[in-house]
Backbone as CSV, one residue per row, in Angstrom:
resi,resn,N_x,N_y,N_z,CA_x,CA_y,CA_z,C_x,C_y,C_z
1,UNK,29.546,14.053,24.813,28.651,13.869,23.694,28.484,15.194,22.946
2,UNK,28.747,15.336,21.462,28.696,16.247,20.806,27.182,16.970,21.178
3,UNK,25.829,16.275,20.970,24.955,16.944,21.209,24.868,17.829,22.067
4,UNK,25.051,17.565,23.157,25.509,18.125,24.717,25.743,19.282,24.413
5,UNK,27.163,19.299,23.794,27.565,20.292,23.787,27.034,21.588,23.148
6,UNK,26.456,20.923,21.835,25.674,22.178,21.049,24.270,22.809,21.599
7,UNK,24.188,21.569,22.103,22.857,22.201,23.476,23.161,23.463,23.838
8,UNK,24.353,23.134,25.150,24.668,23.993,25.850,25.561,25.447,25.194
9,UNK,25.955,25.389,24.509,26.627,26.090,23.665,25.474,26.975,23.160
10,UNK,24.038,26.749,22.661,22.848,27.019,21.697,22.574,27.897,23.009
11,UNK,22.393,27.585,24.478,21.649,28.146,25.571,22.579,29.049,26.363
12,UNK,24.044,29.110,26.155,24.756,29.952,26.212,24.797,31.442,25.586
13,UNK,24.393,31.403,24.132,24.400,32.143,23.446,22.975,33.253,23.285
14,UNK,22.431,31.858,23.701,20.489,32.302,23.295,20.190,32.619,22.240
15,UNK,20.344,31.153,21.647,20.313,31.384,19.914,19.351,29.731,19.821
16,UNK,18.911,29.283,18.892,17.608,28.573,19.070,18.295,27.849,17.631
17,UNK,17.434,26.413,17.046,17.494,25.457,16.068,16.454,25.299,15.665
18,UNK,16.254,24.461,14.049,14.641,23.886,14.036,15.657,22.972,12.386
19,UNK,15.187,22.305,12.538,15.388,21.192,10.928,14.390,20.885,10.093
20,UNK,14.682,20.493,9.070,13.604,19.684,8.345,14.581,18.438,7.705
21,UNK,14.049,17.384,8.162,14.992,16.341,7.355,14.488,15.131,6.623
22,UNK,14.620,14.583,5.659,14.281,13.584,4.923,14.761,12.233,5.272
23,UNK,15.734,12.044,4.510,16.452,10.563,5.132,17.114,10.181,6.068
24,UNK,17.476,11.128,6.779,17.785,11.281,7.911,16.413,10.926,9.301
25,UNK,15.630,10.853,8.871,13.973,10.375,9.367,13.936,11.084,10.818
26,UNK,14.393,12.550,11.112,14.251,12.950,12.378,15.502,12.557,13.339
27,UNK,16.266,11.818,12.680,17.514,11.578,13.862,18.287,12.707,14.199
28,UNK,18.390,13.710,13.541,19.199,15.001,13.753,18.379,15.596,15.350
29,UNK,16.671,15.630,14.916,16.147,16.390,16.208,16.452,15.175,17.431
30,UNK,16.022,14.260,17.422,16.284,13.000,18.035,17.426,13.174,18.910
31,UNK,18.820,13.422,18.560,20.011,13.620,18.873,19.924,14.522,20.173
32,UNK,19.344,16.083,19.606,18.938,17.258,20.444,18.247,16.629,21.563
33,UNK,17.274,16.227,21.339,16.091,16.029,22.430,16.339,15.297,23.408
34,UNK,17.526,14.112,23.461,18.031,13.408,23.669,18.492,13.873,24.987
35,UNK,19.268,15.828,24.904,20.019,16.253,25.839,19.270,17.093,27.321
36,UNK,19.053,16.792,27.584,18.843,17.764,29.025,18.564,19.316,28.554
37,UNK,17.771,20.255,28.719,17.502,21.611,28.158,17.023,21.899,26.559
38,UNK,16.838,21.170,25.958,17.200,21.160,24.633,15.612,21.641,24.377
39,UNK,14.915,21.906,25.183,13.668,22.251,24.724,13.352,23.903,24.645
40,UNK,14.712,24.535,25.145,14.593,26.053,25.440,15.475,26.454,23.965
41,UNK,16.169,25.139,23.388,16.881,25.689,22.514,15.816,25.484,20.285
42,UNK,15.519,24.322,20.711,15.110,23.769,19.501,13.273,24.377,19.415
43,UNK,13.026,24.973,18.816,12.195,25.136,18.047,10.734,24.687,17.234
44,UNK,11.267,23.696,16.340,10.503,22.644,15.674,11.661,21.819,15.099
45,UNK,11.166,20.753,14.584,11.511,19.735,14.052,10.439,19.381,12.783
46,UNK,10.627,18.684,11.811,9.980,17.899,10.199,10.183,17.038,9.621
47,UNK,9.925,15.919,9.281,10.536,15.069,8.859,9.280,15.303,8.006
48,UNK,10.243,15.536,6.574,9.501,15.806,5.271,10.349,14.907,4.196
49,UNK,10.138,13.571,4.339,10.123,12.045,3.875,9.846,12.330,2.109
50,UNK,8.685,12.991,1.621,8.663,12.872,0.424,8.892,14.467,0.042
51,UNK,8.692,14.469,-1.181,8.967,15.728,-2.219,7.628,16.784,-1.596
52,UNK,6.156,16.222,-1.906,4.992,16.258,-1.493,5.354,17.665,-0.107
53,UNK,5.650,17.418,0.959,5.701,17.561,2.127,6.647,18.952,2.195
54,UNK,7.507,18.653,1.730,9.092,19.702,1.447,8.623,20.714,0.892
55,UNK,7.665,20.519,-0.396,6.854,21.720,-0.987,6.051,22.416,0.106
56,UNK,4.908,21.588,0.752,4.361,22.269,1.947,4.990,22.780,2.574
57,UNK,6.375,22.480,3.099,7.353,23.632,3.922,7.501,24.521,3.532
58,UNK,7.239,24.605,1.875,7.849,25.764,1.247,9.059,25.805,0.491
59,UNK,9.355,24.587,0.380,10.580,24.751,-0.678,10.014,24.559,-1.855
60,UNK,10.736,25.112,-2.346,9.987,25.716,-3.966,10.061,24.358,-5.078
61,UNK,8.951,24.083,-5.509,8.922,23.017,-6.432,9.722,22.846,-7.636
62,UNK,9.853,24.058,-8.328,11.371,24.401,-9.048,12.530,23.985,-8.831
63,UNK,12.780,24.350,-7.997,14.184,23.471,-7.027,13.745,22.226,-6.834
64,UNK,13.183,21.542,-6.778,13.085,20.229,-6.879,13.135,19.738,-8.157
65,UNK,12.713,20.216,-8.786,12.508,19.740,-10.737,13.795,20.148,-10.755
66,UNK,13.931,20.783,-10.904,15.958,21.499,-11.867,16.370,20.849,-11.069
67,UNK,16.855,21.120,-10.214,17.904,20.583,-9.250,18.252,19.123,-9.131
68,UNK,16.770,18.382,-8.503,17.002,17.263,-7.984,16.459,16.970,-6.356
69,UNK,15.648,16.957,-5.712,15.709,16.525,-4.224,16.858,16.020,-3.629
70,UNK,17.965,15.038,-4.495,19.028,15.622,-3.646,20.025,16.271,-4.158
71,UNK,19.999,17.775,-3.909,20.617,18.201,-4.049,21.105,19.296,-2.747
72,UNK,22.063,20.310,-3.060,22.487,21.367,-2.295,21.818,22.457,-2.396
73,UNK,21.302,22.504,-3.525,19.736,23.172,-3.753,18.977,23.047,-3.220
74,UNK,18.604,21.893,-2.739,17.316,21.176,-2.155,17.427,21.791,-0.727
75,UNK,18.917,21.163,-0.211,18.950,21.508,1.391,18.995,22.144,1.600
76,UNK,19.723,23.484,0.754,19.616,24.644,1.292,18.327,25.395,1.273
77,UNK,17.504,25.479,0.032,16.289,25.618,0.572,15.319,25.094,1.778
78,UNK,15.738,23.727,2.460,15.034,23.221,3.314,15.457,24.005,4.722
79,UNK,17.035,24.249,4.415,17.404,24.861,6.010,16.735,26.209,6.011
80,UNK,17.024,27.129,5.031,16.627,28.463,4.973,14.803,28.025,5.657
81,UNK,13.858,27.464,4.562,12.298,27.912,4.860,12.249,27.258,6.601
82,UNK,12.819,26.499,7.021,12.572,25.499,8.588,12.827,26.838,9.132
83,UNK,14.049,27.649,9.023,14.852,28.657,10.006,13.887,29.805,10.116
84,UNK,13.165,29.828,8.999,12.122,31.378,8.516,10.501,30.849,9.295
85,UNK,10.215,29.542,9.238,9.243,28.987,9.504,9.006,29.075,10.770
86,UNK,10.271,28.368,11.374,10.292,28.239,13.242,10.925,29.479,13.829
87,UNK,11.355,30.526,12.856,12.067,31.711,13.872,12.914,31.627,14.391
88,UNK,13.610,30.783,13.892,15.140,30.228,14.760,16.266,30.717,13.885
89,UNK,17.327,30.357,15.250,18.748,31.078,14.299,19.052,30.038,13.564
90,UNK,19.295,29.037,13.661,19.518,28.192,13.018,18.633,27.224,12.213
91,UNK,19.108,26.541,11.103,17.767,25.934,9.911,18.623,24.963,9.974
92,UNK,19.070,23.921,9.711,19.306,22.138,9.139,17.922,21.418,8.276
93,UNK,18.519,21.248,6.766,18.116,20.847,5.877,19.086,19.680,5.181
94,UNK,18.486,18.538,5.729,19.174,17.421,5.375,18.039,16.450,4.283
95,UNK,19.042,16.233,3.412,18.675,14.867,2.327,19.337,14.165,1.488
96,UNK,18.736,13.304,1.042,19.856,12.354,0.173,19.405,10.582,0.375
97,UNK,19.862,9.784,-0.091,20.349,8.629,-0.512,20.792,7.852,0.328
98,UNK,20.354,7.196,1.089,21.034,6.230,2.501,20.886,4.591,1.429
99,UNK,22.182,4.248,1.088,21.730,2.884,0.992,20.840,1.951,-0.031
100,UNK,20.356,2.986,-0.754,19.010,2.729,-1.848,19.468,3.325,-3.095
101,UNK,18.651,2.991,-3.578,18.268,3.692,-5.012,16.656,3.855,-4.758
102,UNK,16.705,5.699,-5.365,14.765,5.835,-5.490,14.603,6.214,-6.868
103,UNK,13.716,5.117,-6.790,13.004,5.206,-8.534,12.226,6.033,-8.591
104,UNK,11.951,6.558,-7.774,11.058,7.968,-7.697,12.067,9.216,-8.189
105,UNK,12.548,9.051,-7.751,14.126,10.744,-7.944,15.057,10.174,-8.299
106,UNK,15.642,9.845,-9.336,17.011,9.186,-10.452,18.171,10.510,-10.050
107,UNK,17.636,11.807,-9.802,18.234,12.678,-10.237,19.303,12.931,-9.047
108,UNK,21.123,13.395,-8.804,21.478,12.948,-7.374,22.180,11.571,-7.728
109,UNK,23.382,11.425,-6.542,24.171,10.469,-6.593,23.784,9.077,-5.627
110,UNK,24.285,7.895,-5.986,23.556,7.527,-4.992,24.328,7.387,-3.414
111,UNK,23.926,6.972,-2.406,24.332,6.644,-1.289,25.294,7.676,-0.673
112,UNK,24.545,9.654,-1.118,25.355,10.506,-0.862,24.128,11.335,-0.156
113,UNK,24.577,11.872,1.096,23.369,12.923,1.536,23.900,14.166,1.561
114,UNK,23.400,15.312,1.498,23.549,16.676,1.294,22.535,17.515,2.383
115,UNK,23.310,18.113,3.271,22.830,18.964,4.644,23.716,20.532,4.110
116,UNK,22.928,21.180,4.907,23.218,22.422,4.973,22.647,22.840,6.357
117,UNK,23.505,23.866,6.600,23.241,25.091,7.966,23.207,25.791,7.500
118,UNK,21.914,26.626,7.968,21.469,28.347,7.655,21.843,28.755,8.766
119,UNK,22.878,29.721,8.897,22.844,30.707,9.795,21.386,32.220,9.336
120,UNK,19.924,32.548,10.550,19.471,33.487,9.691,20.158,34.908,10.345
121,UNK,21.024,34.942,11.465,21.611,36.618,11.758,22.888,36.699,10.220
122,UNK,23.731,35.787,10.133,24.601,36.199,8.612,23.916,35.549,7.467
123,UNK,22.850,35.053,7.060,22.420,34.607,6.115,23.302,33.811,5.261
124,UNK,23.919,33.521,5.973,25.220,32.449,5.252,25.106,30.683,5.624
125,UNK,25.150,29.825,4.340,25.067,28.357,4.462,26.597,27.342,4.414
126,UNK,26.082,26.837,4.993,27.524,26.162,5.369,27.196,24.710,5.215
127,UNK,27.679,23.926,3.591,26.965,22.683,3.016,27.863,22.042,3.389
128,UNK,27.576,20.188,4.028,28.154,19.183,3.837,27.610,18.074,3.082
129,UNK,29.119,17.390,2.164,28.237,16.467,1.538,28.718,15.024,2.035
130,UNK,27.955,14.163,2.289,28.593,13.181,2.791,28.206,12.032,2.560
131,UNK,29.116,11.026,2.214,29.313,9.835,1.526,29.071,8.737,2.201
132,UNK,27.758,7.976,2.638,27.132,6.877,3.357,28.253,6.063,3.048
133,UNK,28.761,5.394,4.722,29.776,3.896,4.629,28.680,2.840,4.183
134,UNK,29.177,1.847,3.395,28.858,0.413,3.608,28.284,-0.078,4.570
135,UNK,27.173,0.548,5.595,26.635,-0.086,6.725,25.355,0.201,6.888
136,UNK,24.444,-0.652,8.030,23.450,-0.004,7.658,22.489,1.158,7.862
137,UNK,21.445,1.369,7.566,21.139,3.132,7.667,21.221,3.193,9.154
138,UNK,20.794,2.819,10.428,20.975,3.479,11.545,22.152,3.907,11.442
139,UNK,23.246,3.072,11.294,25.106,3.606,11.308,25.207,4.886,10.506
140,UNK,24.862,4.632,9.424,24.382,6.192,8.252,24.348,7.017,9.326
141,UNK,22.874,6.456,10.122,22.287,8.083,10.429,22.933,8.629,11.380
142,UNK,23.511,7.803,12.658,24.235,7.889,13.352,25.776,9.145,13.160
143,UNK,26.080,8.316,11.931,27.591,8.909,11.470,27.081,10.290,10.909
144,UNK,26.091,10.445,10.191,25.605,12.000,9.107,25.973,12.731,10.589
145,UNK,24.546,12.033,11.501,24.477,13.703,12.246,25.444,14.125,13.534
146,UNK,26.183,13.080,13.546,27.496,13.535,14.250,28.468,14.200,13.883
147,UNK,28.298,14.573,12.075,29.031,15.264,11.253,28.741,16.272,11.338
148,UNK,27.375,16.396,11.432,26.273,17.849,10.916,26.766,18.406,12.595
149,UNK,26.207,17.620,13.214,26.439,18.260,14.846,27.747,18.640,14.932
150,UNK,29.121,18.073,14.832,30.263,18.823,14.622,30.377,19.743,13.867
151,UNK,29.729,20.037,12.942,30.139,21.462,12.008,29.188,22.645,12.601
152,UNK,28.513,22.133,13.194,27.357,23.262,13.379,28.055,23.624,15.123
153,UNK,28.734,22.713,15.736,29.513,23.232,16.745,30.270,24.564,16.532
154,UNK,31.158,24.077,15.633,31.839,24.995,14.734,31.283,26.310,14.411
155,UNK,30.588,26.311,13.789,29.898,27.553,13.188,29.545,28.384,14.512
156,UNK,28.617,27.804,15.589,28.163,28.505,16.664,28.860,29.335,17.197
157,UNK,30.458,28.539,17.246,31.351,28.993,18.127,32.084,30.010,17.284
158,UNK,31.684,30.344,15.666,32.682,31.218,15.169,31.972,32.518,15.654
């Protein structure tokens, strides 16, 4: 199991996680918590559902107006303030479009979510954008963060 691995990989290193995620509704931390140790590695967790909330994290309301909530703007601000917030090496800032249209936020493609990894020792983000199958959102959420969890394997290990 990918999680597993980034667990152990995270407690190898002694390097720590924390997210903030939107449509993704917490399945990213979910995944983690899931694994055996994962409590020495992860941090915090957020599920910041509306615009409202994301501002309270601290992502800048600007970036939400220009940009869009979903945007690469968006997430990357969400990974950066989670990573600065919880003190962790790592930030995951996931959002986007599962399946819907929101008449609330026009702005953004639809049925596309946009994650980012903050690394905070290189201050470097590492965006995926990814294109919801035809199924329904558990499968979404399922498929996003097995993506996110493979790239962020990746990164750990560079």
């Amino acid at each position: 199991m990918i999680a597993e691995e980034v667990v152990k990989k995270l407690i190898e290193k002694g390097e720590t996680i924390s997210s903030m995620e939107s449509c993704t509704g917490g399945h990213f931390a979910d995944a983690l918590t899931n694994v055996e140790g994962a409590s020495s590695v992860i941090e915090f967790a957020a599920v910041t559902y509306s615009n409202k909330y994301k501002v309270i994290m601290r992502v800048d309301k600007e970036i939400i107006e220009k940009y869009g909530v979903y945007s690469f703007a968006t997430s990357r601000a969400m990974a950066k303030q989670i990573t600065y917030f919880a003190e962790s090496t790592y930030g995951i800032g996931i959002t986007g479009k599962i399946n819907k249209v929101d008449e609330n936020n026009l702005m953004g493609e639809d049925n596309v979510v946009y994650a980012t990894i903050y690394n905070s020792k290189t201050h470097e983000y590492r965006d995926l954008k990814m294109k919801c199958p035809d199924k329904s959102r558990k499968v979404c959420k399922e498929l996003l963060v097995n993506r996110i969890l493979k790239r962020l394997l990746e990164i750990i290990g560079d």
